[in-house]
Biopython code that builds the backbone (N, CA, C, O; Angstrom):
import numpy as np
from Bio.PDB.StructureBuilder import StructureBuilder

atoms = [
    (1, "UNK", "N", (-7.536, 194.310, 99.717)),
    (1, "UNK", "CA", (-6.783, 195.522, 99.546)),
    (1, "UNK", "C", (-5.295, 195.202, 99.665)),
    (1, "UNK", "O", (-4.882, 194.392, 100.495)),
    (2, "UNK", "N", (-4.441, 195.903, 98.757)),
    (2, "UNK", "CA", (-3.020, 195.357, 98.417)),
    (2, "UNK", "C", (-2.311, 196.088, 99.629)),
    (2, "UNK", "O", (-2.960, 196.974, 100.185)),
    (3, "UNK", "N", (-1.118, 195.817, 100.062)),
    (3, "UNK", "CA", (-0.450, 196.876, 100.882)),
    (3, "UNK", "C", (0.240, 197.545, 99.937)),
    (3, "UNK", "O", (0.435, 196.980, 98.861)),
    (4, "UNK", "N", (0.870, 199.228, 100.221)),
    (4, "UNK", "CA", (1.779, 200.259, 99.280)),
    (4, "UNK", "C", (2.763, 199.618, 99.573)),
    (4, "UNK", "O", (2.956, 199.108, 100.677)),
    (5, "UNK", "N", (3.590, 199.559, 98.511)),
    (5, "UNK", "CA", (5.077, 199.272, 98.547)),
    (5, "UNK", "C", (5.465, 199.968, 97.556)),
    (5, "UNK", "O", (4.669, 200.102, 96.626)),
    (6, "UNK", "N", (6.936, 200.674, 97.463)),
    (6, "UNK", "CA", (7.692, 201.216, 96.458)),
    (6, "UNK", "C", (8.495, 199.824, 95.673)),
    (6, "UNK", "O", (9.276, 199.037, 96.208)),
    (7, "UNK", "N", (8.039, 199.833, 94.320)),
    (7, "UNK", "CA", (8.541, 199.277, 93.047)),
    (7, "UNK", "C", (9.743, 199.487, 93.189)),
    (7, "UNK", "O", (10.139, 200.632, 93.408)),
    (8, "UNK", "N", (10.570, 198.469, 93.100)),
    (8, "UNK", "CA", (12.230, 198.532, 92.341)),
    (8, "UNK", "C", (12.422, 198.900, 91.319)),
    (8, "UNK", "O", (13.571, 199.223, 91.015)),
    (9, "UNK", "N", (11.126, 199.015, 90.176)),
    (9, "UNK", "CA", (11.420, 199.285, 88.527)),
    (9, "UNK", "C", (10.237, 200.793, 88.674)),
    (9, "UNK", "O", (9.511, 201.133, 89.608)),
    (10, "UNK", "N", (10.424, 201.283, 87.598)),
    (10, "UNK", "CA", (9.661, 202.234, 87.224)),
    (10, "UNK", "C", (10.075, 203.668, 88.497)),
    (10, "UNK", "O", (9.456, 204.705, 88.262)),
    (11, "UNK", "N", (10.905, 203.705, 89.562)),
    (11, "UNK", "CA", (11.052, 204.982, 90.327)),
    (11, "UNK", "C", (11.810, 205.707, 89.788)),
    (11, "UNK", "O", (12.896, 205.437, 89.275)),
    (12, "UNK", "N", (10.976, 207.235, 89.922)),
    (12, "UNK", "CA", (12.026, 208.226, 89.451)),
    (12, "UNK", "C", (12.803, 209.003, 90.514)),
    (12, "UNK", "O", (13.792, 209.602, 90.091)),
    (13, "UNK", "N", (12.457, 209.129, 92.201)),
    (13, "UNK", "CA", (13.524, 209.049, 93.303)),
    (13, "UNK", "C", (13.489, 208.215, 94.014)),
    (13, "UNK", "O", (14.286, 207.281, 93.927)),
    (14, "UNK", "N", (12.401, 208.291, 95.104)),
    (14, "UNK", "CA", (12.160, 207.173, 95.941)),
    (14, "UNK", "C", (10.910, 206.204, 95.786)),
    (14, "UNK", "O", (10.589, 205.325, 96.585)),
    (15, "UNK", "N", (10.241, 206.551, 94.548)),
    (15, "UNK", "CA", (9.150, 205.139, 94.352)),
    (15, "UNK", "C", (7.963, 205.609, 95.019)),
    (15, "UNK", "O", (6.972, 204.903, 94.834)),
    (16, "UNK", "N", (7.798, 206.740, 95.833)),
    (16, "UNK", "CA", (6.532, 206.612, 96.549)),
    (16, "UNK", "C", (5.237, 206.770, 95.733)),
    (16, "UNK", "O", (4.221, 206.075, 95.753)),
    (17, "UNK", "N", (5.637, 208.242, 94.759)),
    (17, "UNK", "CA", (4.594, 207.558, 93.782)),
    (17, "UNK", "C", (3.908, 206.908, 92.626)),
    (17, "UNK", "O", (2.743, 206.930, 92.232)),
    (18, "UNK", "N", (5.477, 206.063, 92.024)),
    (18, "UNK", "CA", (4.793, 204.566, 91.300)),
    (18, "UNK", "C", (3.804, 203.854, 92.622)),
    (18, "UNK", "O", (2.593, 203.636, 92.667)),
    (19, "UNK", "N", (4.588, 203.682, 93.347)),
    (19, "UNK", "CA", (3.847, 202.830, 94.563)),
    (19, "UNK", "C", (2.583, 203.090, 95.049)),
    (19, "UNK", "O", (1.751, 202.274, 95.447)),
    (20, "UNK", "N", (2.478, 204.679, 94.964)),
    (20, "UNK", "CA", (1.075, 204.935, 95.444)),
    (20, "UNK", "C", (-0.528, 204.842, 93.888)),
    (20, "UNK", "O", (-1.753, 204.753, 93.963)),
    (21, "UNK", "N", (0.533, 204.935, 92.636)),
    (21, "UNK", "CA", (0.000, 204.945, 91.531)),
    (21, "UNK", "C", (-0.697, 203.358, 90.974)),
    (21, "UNK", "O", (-1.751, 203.136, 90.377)),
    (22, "UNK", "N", (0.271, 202.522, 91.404)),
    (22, "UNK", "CA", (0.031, 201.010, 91.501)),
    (22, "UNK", "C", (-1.110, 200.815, 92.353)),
    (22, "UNK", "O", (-2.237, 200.566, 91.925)),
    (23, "UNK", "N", (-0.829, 200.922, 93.464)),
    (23, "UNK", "CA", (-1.840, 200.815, 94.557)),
    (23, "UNK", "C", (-3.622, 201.477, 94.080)),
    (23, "UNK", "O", (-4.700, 200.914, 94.271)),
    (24, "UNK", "N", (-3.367, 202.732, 93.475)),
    (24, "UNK", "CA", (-4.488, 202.806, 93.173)),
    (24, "UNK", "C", (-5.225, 202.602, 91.914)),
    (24, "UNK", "O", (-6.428, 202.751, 91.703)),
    (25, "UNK", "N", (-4.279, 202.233, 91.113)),
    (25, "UNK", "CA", (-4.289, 201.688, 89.456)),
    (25, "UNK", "C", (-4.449, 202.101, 88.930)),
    (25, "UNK", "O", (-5.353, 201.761, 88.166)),
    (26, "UNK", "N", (-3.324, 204.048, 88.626)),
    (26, "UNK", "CA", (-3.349, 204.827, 88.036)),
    (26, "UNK", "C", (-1.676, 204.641, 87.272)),
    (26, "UNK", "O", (-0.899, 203.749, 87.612)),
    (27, "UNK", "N", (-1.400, 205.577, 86.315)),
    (27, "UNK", "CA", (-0.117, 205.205, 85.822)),
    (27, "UNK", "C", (0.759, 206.478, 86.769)),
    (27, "UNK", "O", (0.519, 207.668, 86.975)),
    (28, "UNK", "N", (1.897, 205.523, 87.210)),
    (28, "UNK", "CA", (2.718, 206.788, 87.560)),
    (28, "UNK", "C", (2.986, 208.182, 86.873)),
    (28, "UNK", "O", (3.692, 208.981, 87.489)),
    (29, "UNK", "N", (2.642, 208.419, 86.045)),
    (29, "UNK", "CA", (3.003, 209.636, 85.251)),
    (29, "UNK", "C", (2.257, 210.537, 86.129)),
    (29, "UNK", "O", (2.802, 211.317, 86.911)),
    (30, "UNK", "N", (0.200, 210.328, 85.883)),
    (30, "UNK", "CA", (-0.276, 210.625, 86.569)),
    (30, "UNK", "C", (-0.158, 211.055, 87.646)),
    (30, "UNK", "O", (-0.180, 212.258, 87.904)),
    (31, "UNK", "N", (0.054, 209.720, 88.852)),
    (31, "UNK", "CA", (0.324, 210.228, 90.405)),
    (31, "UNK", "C", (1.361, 211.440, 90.134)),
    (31, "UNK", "O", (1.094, 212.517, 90.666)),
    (32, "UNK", "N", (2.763, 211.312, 89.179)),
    (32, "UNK", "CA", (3.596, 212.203, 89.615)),
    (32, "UNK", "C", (3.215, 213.779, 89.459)),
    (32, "UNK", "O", (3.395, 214.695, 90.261)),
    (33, "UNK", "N", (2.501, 213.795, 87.877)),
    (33, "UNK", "CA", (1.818, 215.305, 87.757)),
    (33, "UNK", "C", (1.000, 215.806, 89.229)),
    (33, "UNK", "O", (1.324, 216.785, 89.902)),
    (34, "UNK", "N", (-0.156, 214.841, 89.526)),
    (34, "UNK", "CA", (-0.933, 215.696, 90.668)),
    (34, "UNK", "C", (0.227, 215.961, 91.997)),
    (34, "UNK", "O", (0.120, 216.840, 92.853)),
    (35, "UNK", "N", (0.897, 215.344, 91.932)),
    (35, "UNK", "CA", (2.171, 215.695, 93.092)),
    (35, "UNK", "C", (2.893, 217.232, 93.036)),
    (35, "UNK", "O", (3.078, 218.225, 93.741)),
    (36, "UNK", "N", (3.096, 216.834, 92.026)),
    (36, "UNK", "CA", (3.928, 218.744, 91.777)),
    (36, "UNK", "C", (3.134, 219.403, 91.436)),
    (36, "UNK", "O", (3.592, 220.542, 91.356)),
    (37, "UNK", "N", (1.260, 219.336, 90.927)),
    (37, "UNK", "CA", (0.638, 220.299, 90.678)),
    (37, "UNK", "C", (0.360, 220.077, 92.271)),
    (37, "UNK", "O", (-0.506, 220.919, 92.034)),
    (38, "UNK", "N", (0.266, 219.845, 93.341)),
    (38, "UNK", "CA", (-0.016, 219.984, 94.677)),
    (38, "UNK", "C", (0.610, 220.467, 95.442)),
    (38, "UNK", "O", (0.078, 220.829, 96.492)),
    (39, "UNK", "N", (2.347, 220.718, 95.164)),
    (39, "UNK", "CA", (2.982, 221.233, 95.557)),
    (39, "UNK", "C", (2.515, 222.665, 95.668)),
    (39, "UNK", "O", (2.443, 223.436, 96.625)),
    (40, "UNK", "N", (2.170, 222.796, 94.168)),
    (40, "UNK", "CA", (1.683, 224.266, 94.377)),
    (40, "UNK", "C", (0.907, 224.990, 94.973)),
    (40, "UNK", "O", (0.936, 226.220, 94.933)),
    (41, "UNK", "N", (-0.089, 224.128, 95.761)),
    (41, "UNK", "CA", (-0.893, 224.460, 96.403)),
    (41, "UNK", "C", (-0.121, 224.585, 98.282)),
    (41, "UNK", "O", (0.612, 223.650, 98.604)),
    (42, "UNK", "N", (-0.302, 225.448, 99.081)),
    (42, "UNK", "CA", (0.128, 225.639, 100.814)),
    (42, "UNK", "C", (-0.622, 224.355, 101.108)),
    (42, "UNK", "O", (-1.790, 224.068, 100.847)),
    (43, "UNK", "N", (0.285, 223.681, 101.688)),
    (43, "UNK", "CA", (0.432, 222.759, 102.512)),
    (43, "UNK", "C", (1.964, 221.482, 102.582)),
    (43, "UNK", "O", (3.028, 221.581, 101.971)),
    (44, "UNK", "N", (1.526, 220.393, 103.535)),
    (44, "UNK", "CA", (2.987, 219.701, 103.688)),
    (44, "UNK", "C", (3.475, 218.926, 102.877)),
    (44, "UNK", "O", (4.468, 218.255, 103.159)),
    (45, "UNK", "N", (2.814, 218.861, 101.597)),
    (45, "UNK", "CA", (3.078, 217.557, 100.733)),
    (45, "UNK", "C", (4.570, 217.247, 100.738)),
    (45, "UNK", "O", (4.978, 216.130, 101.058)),
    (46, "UNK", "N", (5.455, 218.331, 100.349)),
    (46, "UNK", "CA", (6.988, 217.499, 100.431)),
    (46, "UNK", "C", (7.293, 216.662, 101.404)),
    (46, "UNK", "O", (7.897, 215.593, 101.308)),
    (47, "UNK", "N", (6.620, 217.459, 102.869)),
    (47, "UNK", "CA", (7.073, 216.714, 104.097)),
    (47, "UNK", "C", (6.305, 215.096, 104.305)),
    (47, "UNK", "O", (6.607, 214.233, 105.129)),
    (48, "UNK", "N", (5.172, 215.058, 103.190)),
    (48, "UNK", "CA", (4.568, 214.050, 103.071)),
    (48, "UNK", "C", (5.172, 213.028, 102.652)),
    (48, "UNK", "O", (4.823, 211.910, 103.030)),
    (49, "UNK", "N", (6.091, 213.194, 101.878)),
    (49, "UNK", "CA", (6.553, 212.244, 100.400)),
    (49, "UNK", "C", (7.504, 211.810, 100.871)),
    (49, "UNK", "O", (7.937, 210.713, 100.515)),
    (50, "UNK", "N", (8.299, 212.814, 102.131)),
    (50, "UNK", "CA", (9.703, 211.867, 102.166)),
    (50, "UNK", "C", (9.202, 211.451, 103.602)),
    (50, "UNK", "O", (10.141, 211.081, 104.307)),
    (51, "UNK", "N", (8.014, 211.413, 104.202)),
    (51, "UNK", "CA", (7.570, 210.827, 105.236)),
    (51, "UNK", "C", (7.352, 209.267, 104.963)),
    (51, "UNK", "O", (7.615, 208.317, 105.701)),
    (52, "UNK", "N", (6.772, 209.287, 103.637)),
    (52, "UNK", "CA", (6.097, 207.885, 103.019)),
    (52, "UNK", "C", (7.254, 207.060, 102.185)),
    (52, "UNK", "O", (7.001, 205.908, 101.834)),
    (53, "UNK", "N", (8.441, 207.620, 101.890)),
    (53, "UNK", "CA", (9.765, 207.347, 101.654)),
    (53, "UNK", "C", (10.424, 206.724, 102.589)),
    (53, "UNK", "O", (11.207, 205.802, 102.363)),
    (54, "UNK", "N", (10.218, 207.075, 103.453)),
    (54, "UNK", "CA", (11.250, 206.517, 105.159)),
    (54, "UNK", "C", (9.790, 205.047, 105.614)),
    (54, "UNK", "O", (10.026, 203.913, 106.033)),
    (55, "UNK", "N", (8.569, 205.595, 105.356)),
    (55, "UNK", "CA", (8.105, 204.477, 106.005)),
    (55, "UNK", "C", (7.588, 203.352, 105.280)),
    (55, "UNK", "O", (7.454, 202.239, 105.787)),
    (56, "UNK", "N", (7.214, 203.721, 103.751)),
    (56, "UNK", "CA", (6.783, 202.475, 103.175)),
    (56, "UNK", "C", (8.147, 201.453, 102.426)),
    (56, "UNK", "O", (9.082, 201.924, 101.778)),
    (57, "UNK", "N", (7.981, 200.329, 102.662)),
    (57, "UNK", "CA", (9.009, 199.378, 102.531)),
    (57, "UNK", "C", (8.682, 199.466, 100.942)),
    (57, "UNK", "O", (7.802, 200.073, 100.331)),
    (58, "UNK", "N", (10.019, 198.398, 100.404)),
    (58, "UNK", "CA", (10.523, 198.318, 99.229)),
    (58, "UNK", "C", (9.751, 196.930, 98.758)),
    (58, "UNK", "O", (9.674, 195.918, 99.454)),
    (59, "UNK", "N", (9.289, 197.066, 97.651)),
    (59, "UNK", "CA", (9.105, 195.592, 96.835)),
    (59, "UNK", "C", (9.877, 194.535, 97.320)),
    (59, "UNK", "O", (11.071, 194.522, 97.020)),
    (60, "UNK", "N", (9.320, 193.470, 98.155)),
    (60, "UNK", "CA", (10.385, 191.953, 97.463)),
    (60, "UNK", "C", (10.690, 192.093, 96.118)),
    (60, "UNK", "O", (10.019, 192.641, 95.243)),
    (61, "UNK", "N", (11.905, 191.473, 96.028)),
    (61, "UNK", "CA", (12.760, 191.174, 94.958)),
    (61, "UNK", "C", (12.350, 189.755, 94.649)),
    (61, "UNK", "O", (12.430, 188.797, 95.418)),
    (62, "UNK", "N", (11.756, 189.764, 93.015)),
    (62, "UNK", "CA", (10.870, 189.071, 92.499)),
    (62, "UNK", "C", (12.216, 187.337, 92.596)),
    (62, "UNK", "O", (13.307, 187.155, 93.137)),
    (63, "UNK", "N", (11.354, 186.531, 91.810)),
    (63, "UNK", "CA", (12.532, 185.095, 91.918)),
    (63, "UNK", "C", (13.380, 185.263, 91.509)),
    (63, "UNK", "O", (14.436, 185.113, 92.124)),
    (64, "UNK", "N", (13.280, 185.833, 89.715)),
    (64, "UNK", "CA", (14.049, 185.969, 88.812)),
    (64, "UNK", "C", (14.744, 187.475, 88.733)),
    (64, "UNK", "O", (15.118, 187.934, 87.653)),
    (65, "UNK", "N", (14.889, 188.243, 90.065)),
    (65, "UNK", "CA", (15.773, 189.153, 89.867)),
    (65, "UNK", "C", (16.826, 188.913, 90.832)),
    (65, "UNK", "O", (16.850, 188.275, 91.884)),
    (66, "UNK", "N", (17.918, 189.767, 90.034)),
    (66, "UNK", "CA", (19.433, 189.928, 90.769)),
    (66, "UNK", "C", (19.364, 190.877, 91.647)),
    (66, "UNK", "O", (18.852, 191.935, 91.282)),
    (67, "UNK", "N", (19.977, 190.718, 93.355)),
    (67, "UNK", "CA", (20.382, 191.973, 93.881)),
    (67, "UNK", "C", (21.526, 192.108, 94.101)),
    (67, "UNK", "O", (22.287, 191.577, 94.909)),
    (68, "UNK", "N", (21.744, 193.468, 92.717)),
    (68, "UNK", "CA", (23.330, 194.364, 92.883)),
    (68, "UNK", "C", (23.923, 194.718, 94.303)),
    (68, "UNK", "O", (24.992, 195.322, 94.393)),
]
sb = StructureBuilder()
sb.init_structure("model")
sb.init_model(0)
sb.init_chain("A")
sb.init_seg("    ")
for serial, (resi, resn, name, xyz) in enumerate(atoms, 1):
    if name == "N":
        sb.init_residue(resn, " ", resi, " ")
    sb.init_atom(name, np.array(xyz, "f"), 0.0, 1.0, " ", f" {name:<3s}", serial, name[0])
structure = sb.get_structure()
């Protein structure tokens, strides 16, 4: 089993769910739709997302990339 990490490529704020989409080997598009269709539903999901934002770490930076 892989550990979650947020992607440097493919995030559209904080990566949590390319990262969680990878992890389960769905395409981010996906993860992101059931996210905001879940929103709609009562409960904490926002408070979820920027929970998993603060705690899951960032991709190593592959050989062949630059850090700006």
């Amino acid at each position: 089993m892989s550990a979650i990490t947020r992607p440097r490529d493919g995030r559209m704020i904080g990566g949590v769910c390319a990262g969680l989409a990878r992890r389960f080997g769905m395409k981010a598009r996906t993860m992101r739709i059931i996210f905001v269709l879940s929103c709609l539903l009562p409960g904490p999901q926002f408070l979820i997302y920027l929970a998993l934002w603060l705690l899951l770490p960032n991709e190593k930076a592959g050989a062949g990339a630059t850090a700006w």
